[in-house]
C-alpha positions as CSV (number, residue, x, y, z in Angstrom):
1,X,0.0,0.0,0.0
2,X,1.4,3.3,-0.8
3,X,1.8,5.7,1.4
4,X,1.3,9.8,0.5
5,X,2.8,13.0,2.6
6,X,0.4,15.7,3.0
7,X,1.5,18.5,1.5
8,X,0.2,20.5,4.3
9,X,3.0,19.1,6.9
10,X,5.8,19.5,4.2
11,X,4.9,23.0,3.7
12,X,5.2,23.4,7.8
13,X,8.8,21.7,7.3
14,X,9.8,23.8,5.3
15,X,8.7,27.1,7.0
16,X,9.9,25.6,10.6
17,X,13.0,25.0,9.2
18,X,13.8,28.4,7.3
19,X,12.4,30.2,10.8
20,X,15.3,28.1,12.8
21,X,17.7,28.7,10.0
22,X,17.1,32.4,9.9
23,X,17.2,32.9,14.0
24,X,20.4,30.6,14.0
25,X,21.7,33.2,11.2
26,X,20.6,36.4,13.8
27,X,22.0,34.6,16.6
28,X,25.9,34.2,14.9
29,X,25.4,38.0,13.9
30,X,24.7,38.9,17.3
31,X,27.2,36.8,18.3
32,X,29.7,38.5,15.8
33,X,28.7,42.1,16.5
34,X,29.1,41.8,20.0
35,X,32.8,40.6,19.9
36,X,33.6,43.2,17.3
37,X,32.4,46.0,19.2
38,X,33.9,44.6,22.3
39,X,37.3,44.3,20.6
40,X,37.1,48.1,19.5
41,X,36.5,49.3,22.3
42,X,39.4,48.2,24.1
43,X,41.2,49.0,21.1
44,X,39.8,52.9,21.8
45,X,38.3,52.7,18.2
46,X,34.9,53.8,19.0
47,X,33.2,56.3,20.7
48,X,32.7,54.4,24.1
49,X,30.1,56.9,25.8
50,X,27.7,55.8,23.1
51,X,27.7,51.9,24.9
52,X,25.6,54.0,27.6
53,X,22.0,52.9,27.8
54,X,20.3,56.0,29.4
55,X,16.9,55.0,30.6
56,X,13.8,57.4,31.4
57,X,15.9,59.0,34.5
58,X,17.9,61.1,31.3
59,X,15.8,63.4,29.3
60,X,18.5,62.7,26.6
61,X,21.9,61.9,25.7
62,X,23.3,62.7,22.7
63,X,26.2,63.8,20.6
64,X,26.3,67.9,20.3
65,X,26.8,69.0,16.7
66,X,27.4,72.4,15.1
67,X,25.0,74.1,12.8
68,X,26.5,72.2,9.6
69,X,24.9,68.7,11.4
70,X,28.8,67.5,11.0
71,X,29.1,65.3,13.7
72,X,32.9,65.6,13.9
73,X,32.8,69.0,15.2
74,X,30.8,68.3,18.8
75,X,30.0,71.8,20.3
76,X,32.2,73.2,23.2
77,X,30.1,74.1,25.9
78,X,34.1,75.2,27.8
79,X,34.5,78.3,29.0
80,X,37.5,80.2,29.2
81,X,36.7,82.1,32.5
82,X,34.2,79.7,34.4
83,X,35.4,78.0,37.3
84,X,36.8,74.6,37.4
85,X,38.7,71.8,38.9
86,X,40.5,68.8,37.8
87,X,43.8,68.1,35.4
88,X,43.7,70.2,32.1
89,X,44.7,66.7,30.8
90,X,42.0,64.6,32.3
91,X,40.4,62.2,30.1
92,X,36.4,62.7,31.0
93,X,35.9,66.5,30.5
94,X,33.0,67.4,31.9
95,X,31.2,71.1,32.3
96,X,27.7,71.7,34.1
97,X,24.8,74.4,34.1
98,X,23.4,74.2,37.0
99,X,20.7,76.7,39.4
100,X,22.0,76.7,42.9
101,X,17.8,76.7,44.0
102,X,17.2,73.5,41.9
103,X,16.6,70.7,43.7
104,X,17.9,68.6,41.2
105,X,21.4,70.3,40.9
106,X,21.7,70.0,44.6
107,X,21.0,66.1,44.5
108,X,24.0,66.0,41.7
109,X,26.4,68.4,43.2
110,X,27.6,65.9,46.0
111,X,27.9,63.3,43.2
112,X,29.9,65.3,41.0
113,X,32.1,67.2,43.2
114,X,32.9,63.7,45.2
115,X,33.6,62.7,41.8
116,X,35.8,65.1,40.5
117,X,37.7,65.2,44.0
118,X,38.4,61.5,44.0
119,X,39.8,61.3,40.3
120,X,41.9,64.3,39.7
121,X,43.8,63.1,37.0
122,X,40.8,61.8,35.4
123,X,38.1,64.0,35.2
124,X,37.7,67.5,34.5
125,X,35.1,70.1,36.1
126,X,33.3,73.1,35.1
127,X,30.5,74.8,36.4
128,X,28.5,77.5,34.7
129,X,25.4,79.5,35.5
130,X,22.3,78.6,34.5
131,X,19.0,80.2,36.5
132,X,16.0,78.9,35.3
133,X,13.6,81.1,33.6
134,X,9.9,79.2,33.0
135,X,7.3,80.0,30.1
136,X,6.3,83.5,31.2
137,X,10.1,84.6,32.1
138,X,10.0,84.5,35.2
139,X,12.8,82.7,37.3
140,X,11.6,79.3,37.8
141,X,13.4,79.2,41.7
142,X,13.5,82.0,43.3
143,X,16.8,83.4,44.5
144,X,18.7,81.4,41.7
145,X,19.8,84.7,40.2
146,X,21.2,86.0,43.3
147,X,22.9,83.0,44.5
148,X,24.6,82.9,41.1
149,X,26.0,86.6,41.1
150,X,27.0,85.9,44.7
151,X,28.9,82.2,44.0
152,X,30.6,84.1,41.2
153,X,31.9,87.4,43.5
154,X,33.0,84.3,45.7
155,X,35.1,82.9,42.6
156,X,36.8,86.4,42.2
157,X,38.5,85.1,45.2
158,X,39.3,81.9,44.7
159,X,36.6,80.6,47.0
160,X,33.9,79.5,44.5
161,X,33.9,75.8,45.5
162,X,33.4,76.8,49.1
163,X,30.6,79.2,48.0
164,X,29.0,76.2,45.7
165,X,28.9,73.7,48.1
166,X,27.3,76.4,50.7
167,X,25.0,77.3,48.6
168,X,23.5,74.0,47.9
169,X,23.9,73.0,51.8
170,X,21.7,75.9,52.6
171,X,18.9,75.4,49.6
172,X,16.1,74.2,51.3
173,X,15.5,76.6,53.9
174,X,13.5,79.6,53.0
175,X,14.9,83.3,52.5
176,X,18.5,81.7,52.2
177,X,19.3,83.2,49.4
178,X,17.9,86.8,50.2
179,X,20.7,89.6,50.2
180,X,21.9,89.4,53.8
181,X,22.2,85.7,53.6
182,X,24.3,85.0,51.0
183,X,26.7,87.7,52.0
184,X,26.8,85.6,55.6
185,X,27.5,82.8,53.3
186,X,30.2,84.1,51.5
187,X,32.2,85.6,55.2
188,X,32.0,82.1,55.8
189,X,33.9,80.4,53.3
190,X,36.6,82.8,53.7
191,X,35.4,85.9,51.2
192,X,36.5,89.2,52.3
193,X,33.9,91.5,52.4
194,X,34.4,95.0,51.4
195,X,36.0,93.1,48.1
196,X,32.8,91.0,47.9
197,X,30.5,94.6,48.1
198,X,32.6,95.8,45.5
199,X,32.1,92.5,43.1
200,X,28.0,93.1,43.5
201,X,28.3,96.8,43.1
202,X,30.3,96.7,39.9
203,X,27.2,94.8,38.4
204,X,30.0,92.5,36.3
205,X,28.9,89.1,38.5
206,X,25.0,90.1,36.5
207,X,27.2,90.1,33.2
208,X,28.9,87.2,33.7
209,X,25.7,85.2,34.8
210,X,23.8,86.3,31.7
211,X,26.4,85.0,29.3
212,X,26.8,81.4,31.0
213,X,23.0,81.7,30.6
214,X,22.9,82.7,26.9
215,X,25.5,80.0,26.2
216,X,23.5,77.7,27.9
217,X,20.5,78.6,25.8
218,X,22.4,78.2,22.2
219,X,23.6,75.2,23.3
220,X,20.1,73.7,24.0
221,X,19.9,74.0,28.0
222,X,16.2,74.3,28.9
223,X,17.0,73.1,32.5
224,X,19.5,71.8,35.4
225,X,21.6,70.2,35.7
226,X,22.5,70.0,32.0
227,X,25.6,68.4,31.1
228,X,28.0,68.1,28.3
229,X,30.6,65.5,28.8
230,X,33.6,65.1,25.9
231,X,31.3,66.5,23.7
232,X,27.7,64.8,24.4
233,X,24.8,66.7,26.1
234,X,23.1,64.8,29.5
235,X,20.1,66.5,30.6
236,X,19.3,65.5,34.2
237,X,20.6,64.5,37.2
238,X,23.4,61.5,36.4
239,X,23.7,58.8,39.6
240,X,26.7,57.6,40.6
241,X,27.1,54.3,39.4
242,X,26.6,55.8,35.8
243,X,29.4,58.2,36.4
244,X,31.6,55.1,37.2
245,X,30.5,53.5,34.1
246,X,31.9,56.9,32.3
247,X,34.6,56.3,34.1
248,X,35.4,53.4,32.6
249,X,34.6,53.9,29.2
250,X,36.7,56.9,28.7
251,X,40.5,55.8,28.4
């Protein structure tokens, strides 16, 4: 008696077996990827920070281009004046607007500074003004302004750090940043006084802040902290264990 295959079950051969053939196909290329991408990275071939996998605690990451789109030319958000910390050498270069009354810049400034303080040689620091101003112009925090012009009278004496890290100590208490206060501040990181009057007289701090802020703007800030680190643009307050992963990327 002969026997006859349904066509029906050799047409389900078939397709099973092109399926497995095709995911054993994905699998080797995945396979191959991987190790090439692996191997250029240690090889410094590649542009490691993009391995990062920001989830929803970023607004964005992303490489900062100039008008031309030519990604080759990343934007320097540097300043030649602003202050900073760190080896002019250091591999991870890394500057930061940030609004002394945003509670989000305070959670990142211990993270930051600890970070910078611990790897001299390896990371670089700059801060630059950045009060922010909501839909109908107004400041978003109030005080930001002030504590800006007052943290950079404190730089014209070396003691911006000081003046930073007092400034974000003192955030969450209301009126801290009224006139009085932050001159109280600023005696007590060291700041001399009369030289410190003179700085807020001279209206030059007000200057100053309005042009990290303007630079801020054309390079896309809309809030704080914003970074830009070896040429990509972080919006949002970066954790630690990200800033280790950085670390390690960045040869």
């Amino acid at each position: 008696m002969l026997s006859h295959k349904r066509p029906g079950m050799t047409r389900k051969r078939i397709v099973l077996a092109l399926a497995l053939g095709c995911l054993a196909l994905f699998a080797a290329f995945i396979i191959v990827v991987s190790w090439s991408y692996t191997k250029l990275i240690k090889e410094g071939a590649v542009d490691t920070l993009d391995s990062l996998n920001f989830n929803n605690q970023f607004s964005t990451f992303k490489k900062v281009v100039d008008q031309t789109g030519n990604g080759a030319n990343a934007v320097n958000a540097e300043s030649k004046t602003a202050p900073s910390i760190g080896g002019d050498k250091a591999a991870v270069r890394v500057v930061e607007f940030v609004d002394f009354a945003c509670p989000f810049s305070k959670e990142e400034n211990s993270i930051i500074r600890e970070l910078a303080v611990s790897n001299p040689d390896r990371v670089w620091l700059q801060v630059r003004n950045f009060p922010t101003v909501g839909d109908d112009g107004a400041l978003l925090h109030p005080g930001a302004q002030a504590a800006a012009v007052a943290a950079y009278c404190a730089n014209e004496q070396g003691k911006f750090w000081a003046m930073n890290d007092a400034l974000f100590a003192n955030q969450n208490n209301a009126g801290t940043f009224g006139a009085d206060d932050l001159r109280r501040y600023a005696l007590g990181v060291g700041v001399d006084g009369k030289k410190y009057d003179a700085c807020l007289k001279s209206g030059k701090a007000e200057v100053a802040v309005a042009a990290d802020h303007k630079a801020g703007l054309a390079l896309g800030v809309i809030g704080t902290p914003t970074f830009f680190v070896n040429g990509y643009k972080i919006d949002g307050a970066i954790p630690a264990d990200i800033w280790q992963k950085i670390l390690k990327l960045v040869k």
